[in-house]
SERO-4910 file (N, C-alpha, C, O; in steps of 0.05 Angstrom, whole numbers):
BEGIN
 pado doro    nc1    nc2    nc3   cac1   cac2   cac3    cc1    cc2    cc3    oc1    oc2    oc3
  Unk    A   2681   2188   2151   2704   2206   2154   2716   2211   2127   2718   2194   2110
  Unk    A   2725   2240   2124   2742   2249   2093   2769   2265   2108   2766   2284   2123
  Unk    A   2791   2255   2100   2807   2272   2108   2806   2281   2138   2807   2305   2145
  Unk    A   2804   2256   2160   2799   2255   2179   2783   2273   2196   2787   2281   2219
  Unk    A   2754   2281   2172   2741   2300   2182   2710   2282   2189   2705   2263   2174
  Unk    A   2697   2287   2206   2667   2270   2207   2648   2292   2182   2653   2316   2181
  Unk    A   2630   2279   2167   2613   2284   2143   2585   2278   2158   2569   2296   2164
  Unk    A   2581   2251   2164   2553   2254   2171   2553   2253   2198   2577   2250   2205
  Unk    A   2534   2256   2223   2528   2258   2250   2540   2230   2256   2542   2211   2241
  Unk    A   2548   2231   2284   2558   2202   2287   2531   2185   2295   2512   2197   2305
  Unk    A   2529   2154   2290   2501   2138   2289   2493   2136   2271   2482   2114   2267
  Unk    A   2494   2155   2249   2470   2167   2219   2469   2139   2216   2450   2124   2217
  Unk    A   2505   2129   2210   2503   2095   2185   2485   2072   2206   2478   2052   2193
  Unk    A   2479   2073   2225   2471   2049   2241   2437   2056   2241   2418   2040   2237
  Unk    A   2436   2087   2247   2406   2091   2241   2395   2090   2219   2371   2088   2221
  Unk    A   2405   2091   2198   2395   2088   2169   2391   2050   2163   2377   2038   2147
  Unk    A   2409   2041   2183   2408   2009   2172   2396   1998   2191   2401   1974   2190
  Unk    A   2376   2004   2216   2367   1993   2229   2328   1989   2218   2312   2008   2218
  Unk    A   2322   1965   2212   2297   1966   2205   2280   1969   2222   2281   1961   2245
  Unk    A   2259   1984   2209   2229   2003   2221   2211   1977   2239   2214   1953   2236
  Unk    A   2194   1990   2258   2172   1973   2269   2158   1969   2245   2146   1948   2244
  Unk    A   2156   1984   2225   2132   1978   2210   2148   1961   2189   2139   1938   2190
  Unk    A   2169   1964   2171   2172   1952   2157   2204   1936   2165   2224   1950   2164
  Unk    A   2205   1911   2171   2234   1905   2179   2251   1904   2156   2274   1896   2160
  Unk    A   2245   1909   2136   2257   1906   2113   2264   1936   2107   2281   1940   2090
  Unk    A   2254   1955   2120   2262   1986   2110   2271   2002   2135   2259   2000   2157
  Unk    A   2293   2015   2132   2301   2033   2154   2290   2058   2146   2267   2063   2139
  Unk    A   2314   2079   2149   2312   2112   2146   2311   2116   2113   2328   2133   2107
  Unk    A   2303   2110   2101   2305   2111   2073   2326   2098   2058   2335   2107   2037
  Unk    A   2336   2071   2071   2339   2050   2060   2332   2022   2072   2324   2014   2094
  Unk    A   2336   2011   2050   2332   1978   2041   2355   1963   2060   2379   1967   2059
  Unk    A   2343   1947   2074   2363   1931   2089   2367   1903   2082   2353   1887   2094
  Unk    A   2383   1894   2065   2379   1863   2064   2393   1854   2075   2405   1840   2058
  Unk    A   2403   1850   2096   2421   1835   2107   2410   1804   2111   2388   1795   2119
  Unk    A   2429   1793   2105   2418   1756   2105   2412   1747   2071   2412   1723   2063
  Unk    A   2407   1768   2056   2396   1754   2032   2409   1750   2007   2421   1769   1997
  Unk    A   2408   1731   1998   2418   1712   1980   2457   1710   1989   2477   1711   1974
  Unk    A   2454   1704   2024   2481   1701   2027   2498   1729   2036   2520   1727   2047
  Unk    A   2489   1750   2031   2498   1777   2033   2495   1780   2072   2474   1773   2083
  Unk    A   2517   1790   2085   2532   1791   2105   2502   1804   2116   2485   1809   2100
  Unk    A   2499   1808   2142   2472   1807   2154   2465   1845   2160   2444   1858   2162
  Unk    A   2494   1854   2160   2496   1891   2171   2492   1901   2135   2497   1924   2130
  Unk    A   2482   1882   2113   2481   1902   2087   2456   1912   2092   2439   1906   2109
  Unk    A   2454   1938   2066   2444   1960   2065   2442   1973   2033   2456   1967   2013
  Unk    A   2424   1989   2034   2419   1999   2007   2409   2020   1999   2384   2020   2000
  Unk    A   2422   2045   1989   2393   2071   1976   2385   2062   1959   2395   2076   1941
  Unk    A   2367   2040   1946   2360   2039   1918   2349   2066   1899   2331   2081   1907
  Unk    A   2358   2069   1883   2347   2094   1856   2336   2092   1842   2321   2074   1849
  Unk    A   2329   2100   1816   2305   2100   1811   2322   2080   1784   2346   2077   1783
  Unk    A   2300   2068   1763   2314   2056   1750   2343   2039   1738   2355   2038   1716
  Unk    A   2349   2023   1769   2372   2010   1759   2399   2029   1772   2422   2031   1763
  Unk    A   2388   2041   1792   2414   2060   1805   2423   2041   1831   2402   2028   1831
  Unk    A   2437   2032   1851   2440   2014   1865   2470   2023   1875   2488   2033   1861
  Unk    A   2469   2014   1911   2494   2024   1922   2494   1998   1949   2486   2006   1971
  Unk    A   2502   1972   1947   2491   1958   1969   2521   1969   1988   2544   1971   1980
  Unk    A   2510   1974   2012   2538   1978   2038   2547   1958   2044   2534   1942   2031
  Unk    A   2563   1946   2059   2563   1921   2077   2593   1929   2094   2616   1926   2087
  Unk    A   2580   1940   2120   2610   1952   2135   2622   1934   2142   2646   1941   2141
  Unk    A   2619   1901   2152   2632   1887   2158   2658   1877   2136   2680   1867   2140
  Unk    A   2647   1883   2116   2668   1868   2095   2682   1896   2081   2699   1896   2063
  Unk    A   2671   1919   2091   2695   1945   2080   2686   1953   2054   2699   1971   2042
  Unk    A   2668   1943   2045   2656   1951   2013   2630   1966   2006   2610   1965   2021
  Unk    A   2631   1976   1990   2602   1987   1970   2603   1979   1943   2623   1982   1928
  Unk    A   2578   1966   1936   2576   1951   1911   2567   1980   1897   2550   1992   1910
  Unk    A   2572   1987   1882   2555   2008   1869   2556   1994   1837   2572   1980   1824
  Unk    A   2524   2008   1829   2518   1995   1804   2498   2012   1788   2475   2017   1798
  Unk    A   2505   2018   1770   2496   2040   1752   2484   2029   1724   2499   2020   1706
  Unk    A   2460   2030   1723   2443   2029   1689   2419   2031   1694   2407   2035   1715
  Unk    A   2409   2026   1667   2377   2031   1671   2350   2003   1652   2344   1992   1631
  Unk    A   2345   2006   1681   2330   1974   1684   2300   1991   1687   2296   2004   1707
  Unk    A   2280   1988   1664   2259   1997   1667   2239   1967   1680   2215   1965   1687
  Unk    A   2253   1952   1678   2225   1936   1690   2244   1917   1710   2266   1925   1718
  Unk    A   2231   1891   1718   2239   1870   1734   2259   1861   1729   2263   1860   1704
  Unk    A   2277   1851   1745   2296   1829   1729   2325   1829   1748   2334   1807   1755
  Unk    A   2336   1853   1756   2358   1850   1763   2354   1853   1798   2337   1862   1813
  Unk    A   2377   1840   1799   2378   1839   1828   2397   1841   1839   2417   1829   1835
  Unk    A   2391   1870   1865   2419   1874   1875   2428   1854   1892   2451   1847   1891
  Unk    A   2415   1846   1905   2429   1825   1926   2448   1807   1917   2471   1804   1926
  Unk    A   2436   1793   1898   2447   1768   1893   2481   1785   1875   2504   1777   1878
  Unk    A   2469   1810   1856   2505   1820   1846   2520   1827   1871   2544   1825   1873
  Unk    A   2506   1834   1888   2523   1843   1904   2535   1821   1920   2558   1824   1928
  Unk    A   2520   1797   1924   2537   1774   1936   2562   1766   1925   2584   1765   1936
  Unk    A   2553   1757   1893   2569   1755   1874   2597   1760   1874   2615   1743   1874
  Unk    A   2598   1786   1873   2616   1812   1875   2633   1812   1903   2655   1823   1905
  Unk    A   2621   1801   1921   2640   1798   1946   2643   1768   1948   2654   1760   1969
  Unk    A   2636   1755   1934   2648   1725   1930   2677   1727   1915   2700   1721   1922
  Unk    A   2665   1738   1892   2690   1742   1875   2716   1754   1881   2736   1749   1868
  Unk    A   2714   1781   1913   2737   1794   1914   2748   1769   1938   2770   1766   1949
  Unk    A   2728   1757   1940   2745   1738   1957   2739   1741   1986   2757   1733   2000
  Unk    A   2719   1751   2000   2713   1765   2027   2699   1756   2036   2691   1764   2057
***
């Protein structure tokens, strides 16, 4: 909702975070980690391309968003994103 208007179809956020028969780890073109590294079980994710990152988590009211550019291995959203809702205290 913006300005008490609906933006996407109602369901979209539940169908996008519900994982596939084929992959339980992937929904509608996101990444579902819920459960990992501690991160609330309803999170979610569009990953982007190099280091672009937006984890959801409706239960706790937040979006981690995280912006740079990571050409190879190394970073991990889950665990910043736990981090990050440790730290606000939630």
């Amino acid at each position: 909702m913006w300005n008490r208007e609906r933006i996407l179809p109602e369901g979209w956020a539940k169908y996008v975070a519900t994982p596939s028969p084929a992959n339980p780890a992937y929904g509608a073109q996101f990444w579902v980690y819920g459960g990992r590294n501690g991160l609330p079980a309803d999170a979610y994710s569009p990953n982007g391309a190099a280091g672009q990152y937006a984890m959801i988590v409706p239960s706790k009211g937040v979006i981690v968003v995280r912006r740079g550019i990571d050409r190879g291995p190394g970073f991990n959203i889950t665990q910043f994103s736990a981090d990050v809702i440790a730290a606000m205290g939630l």
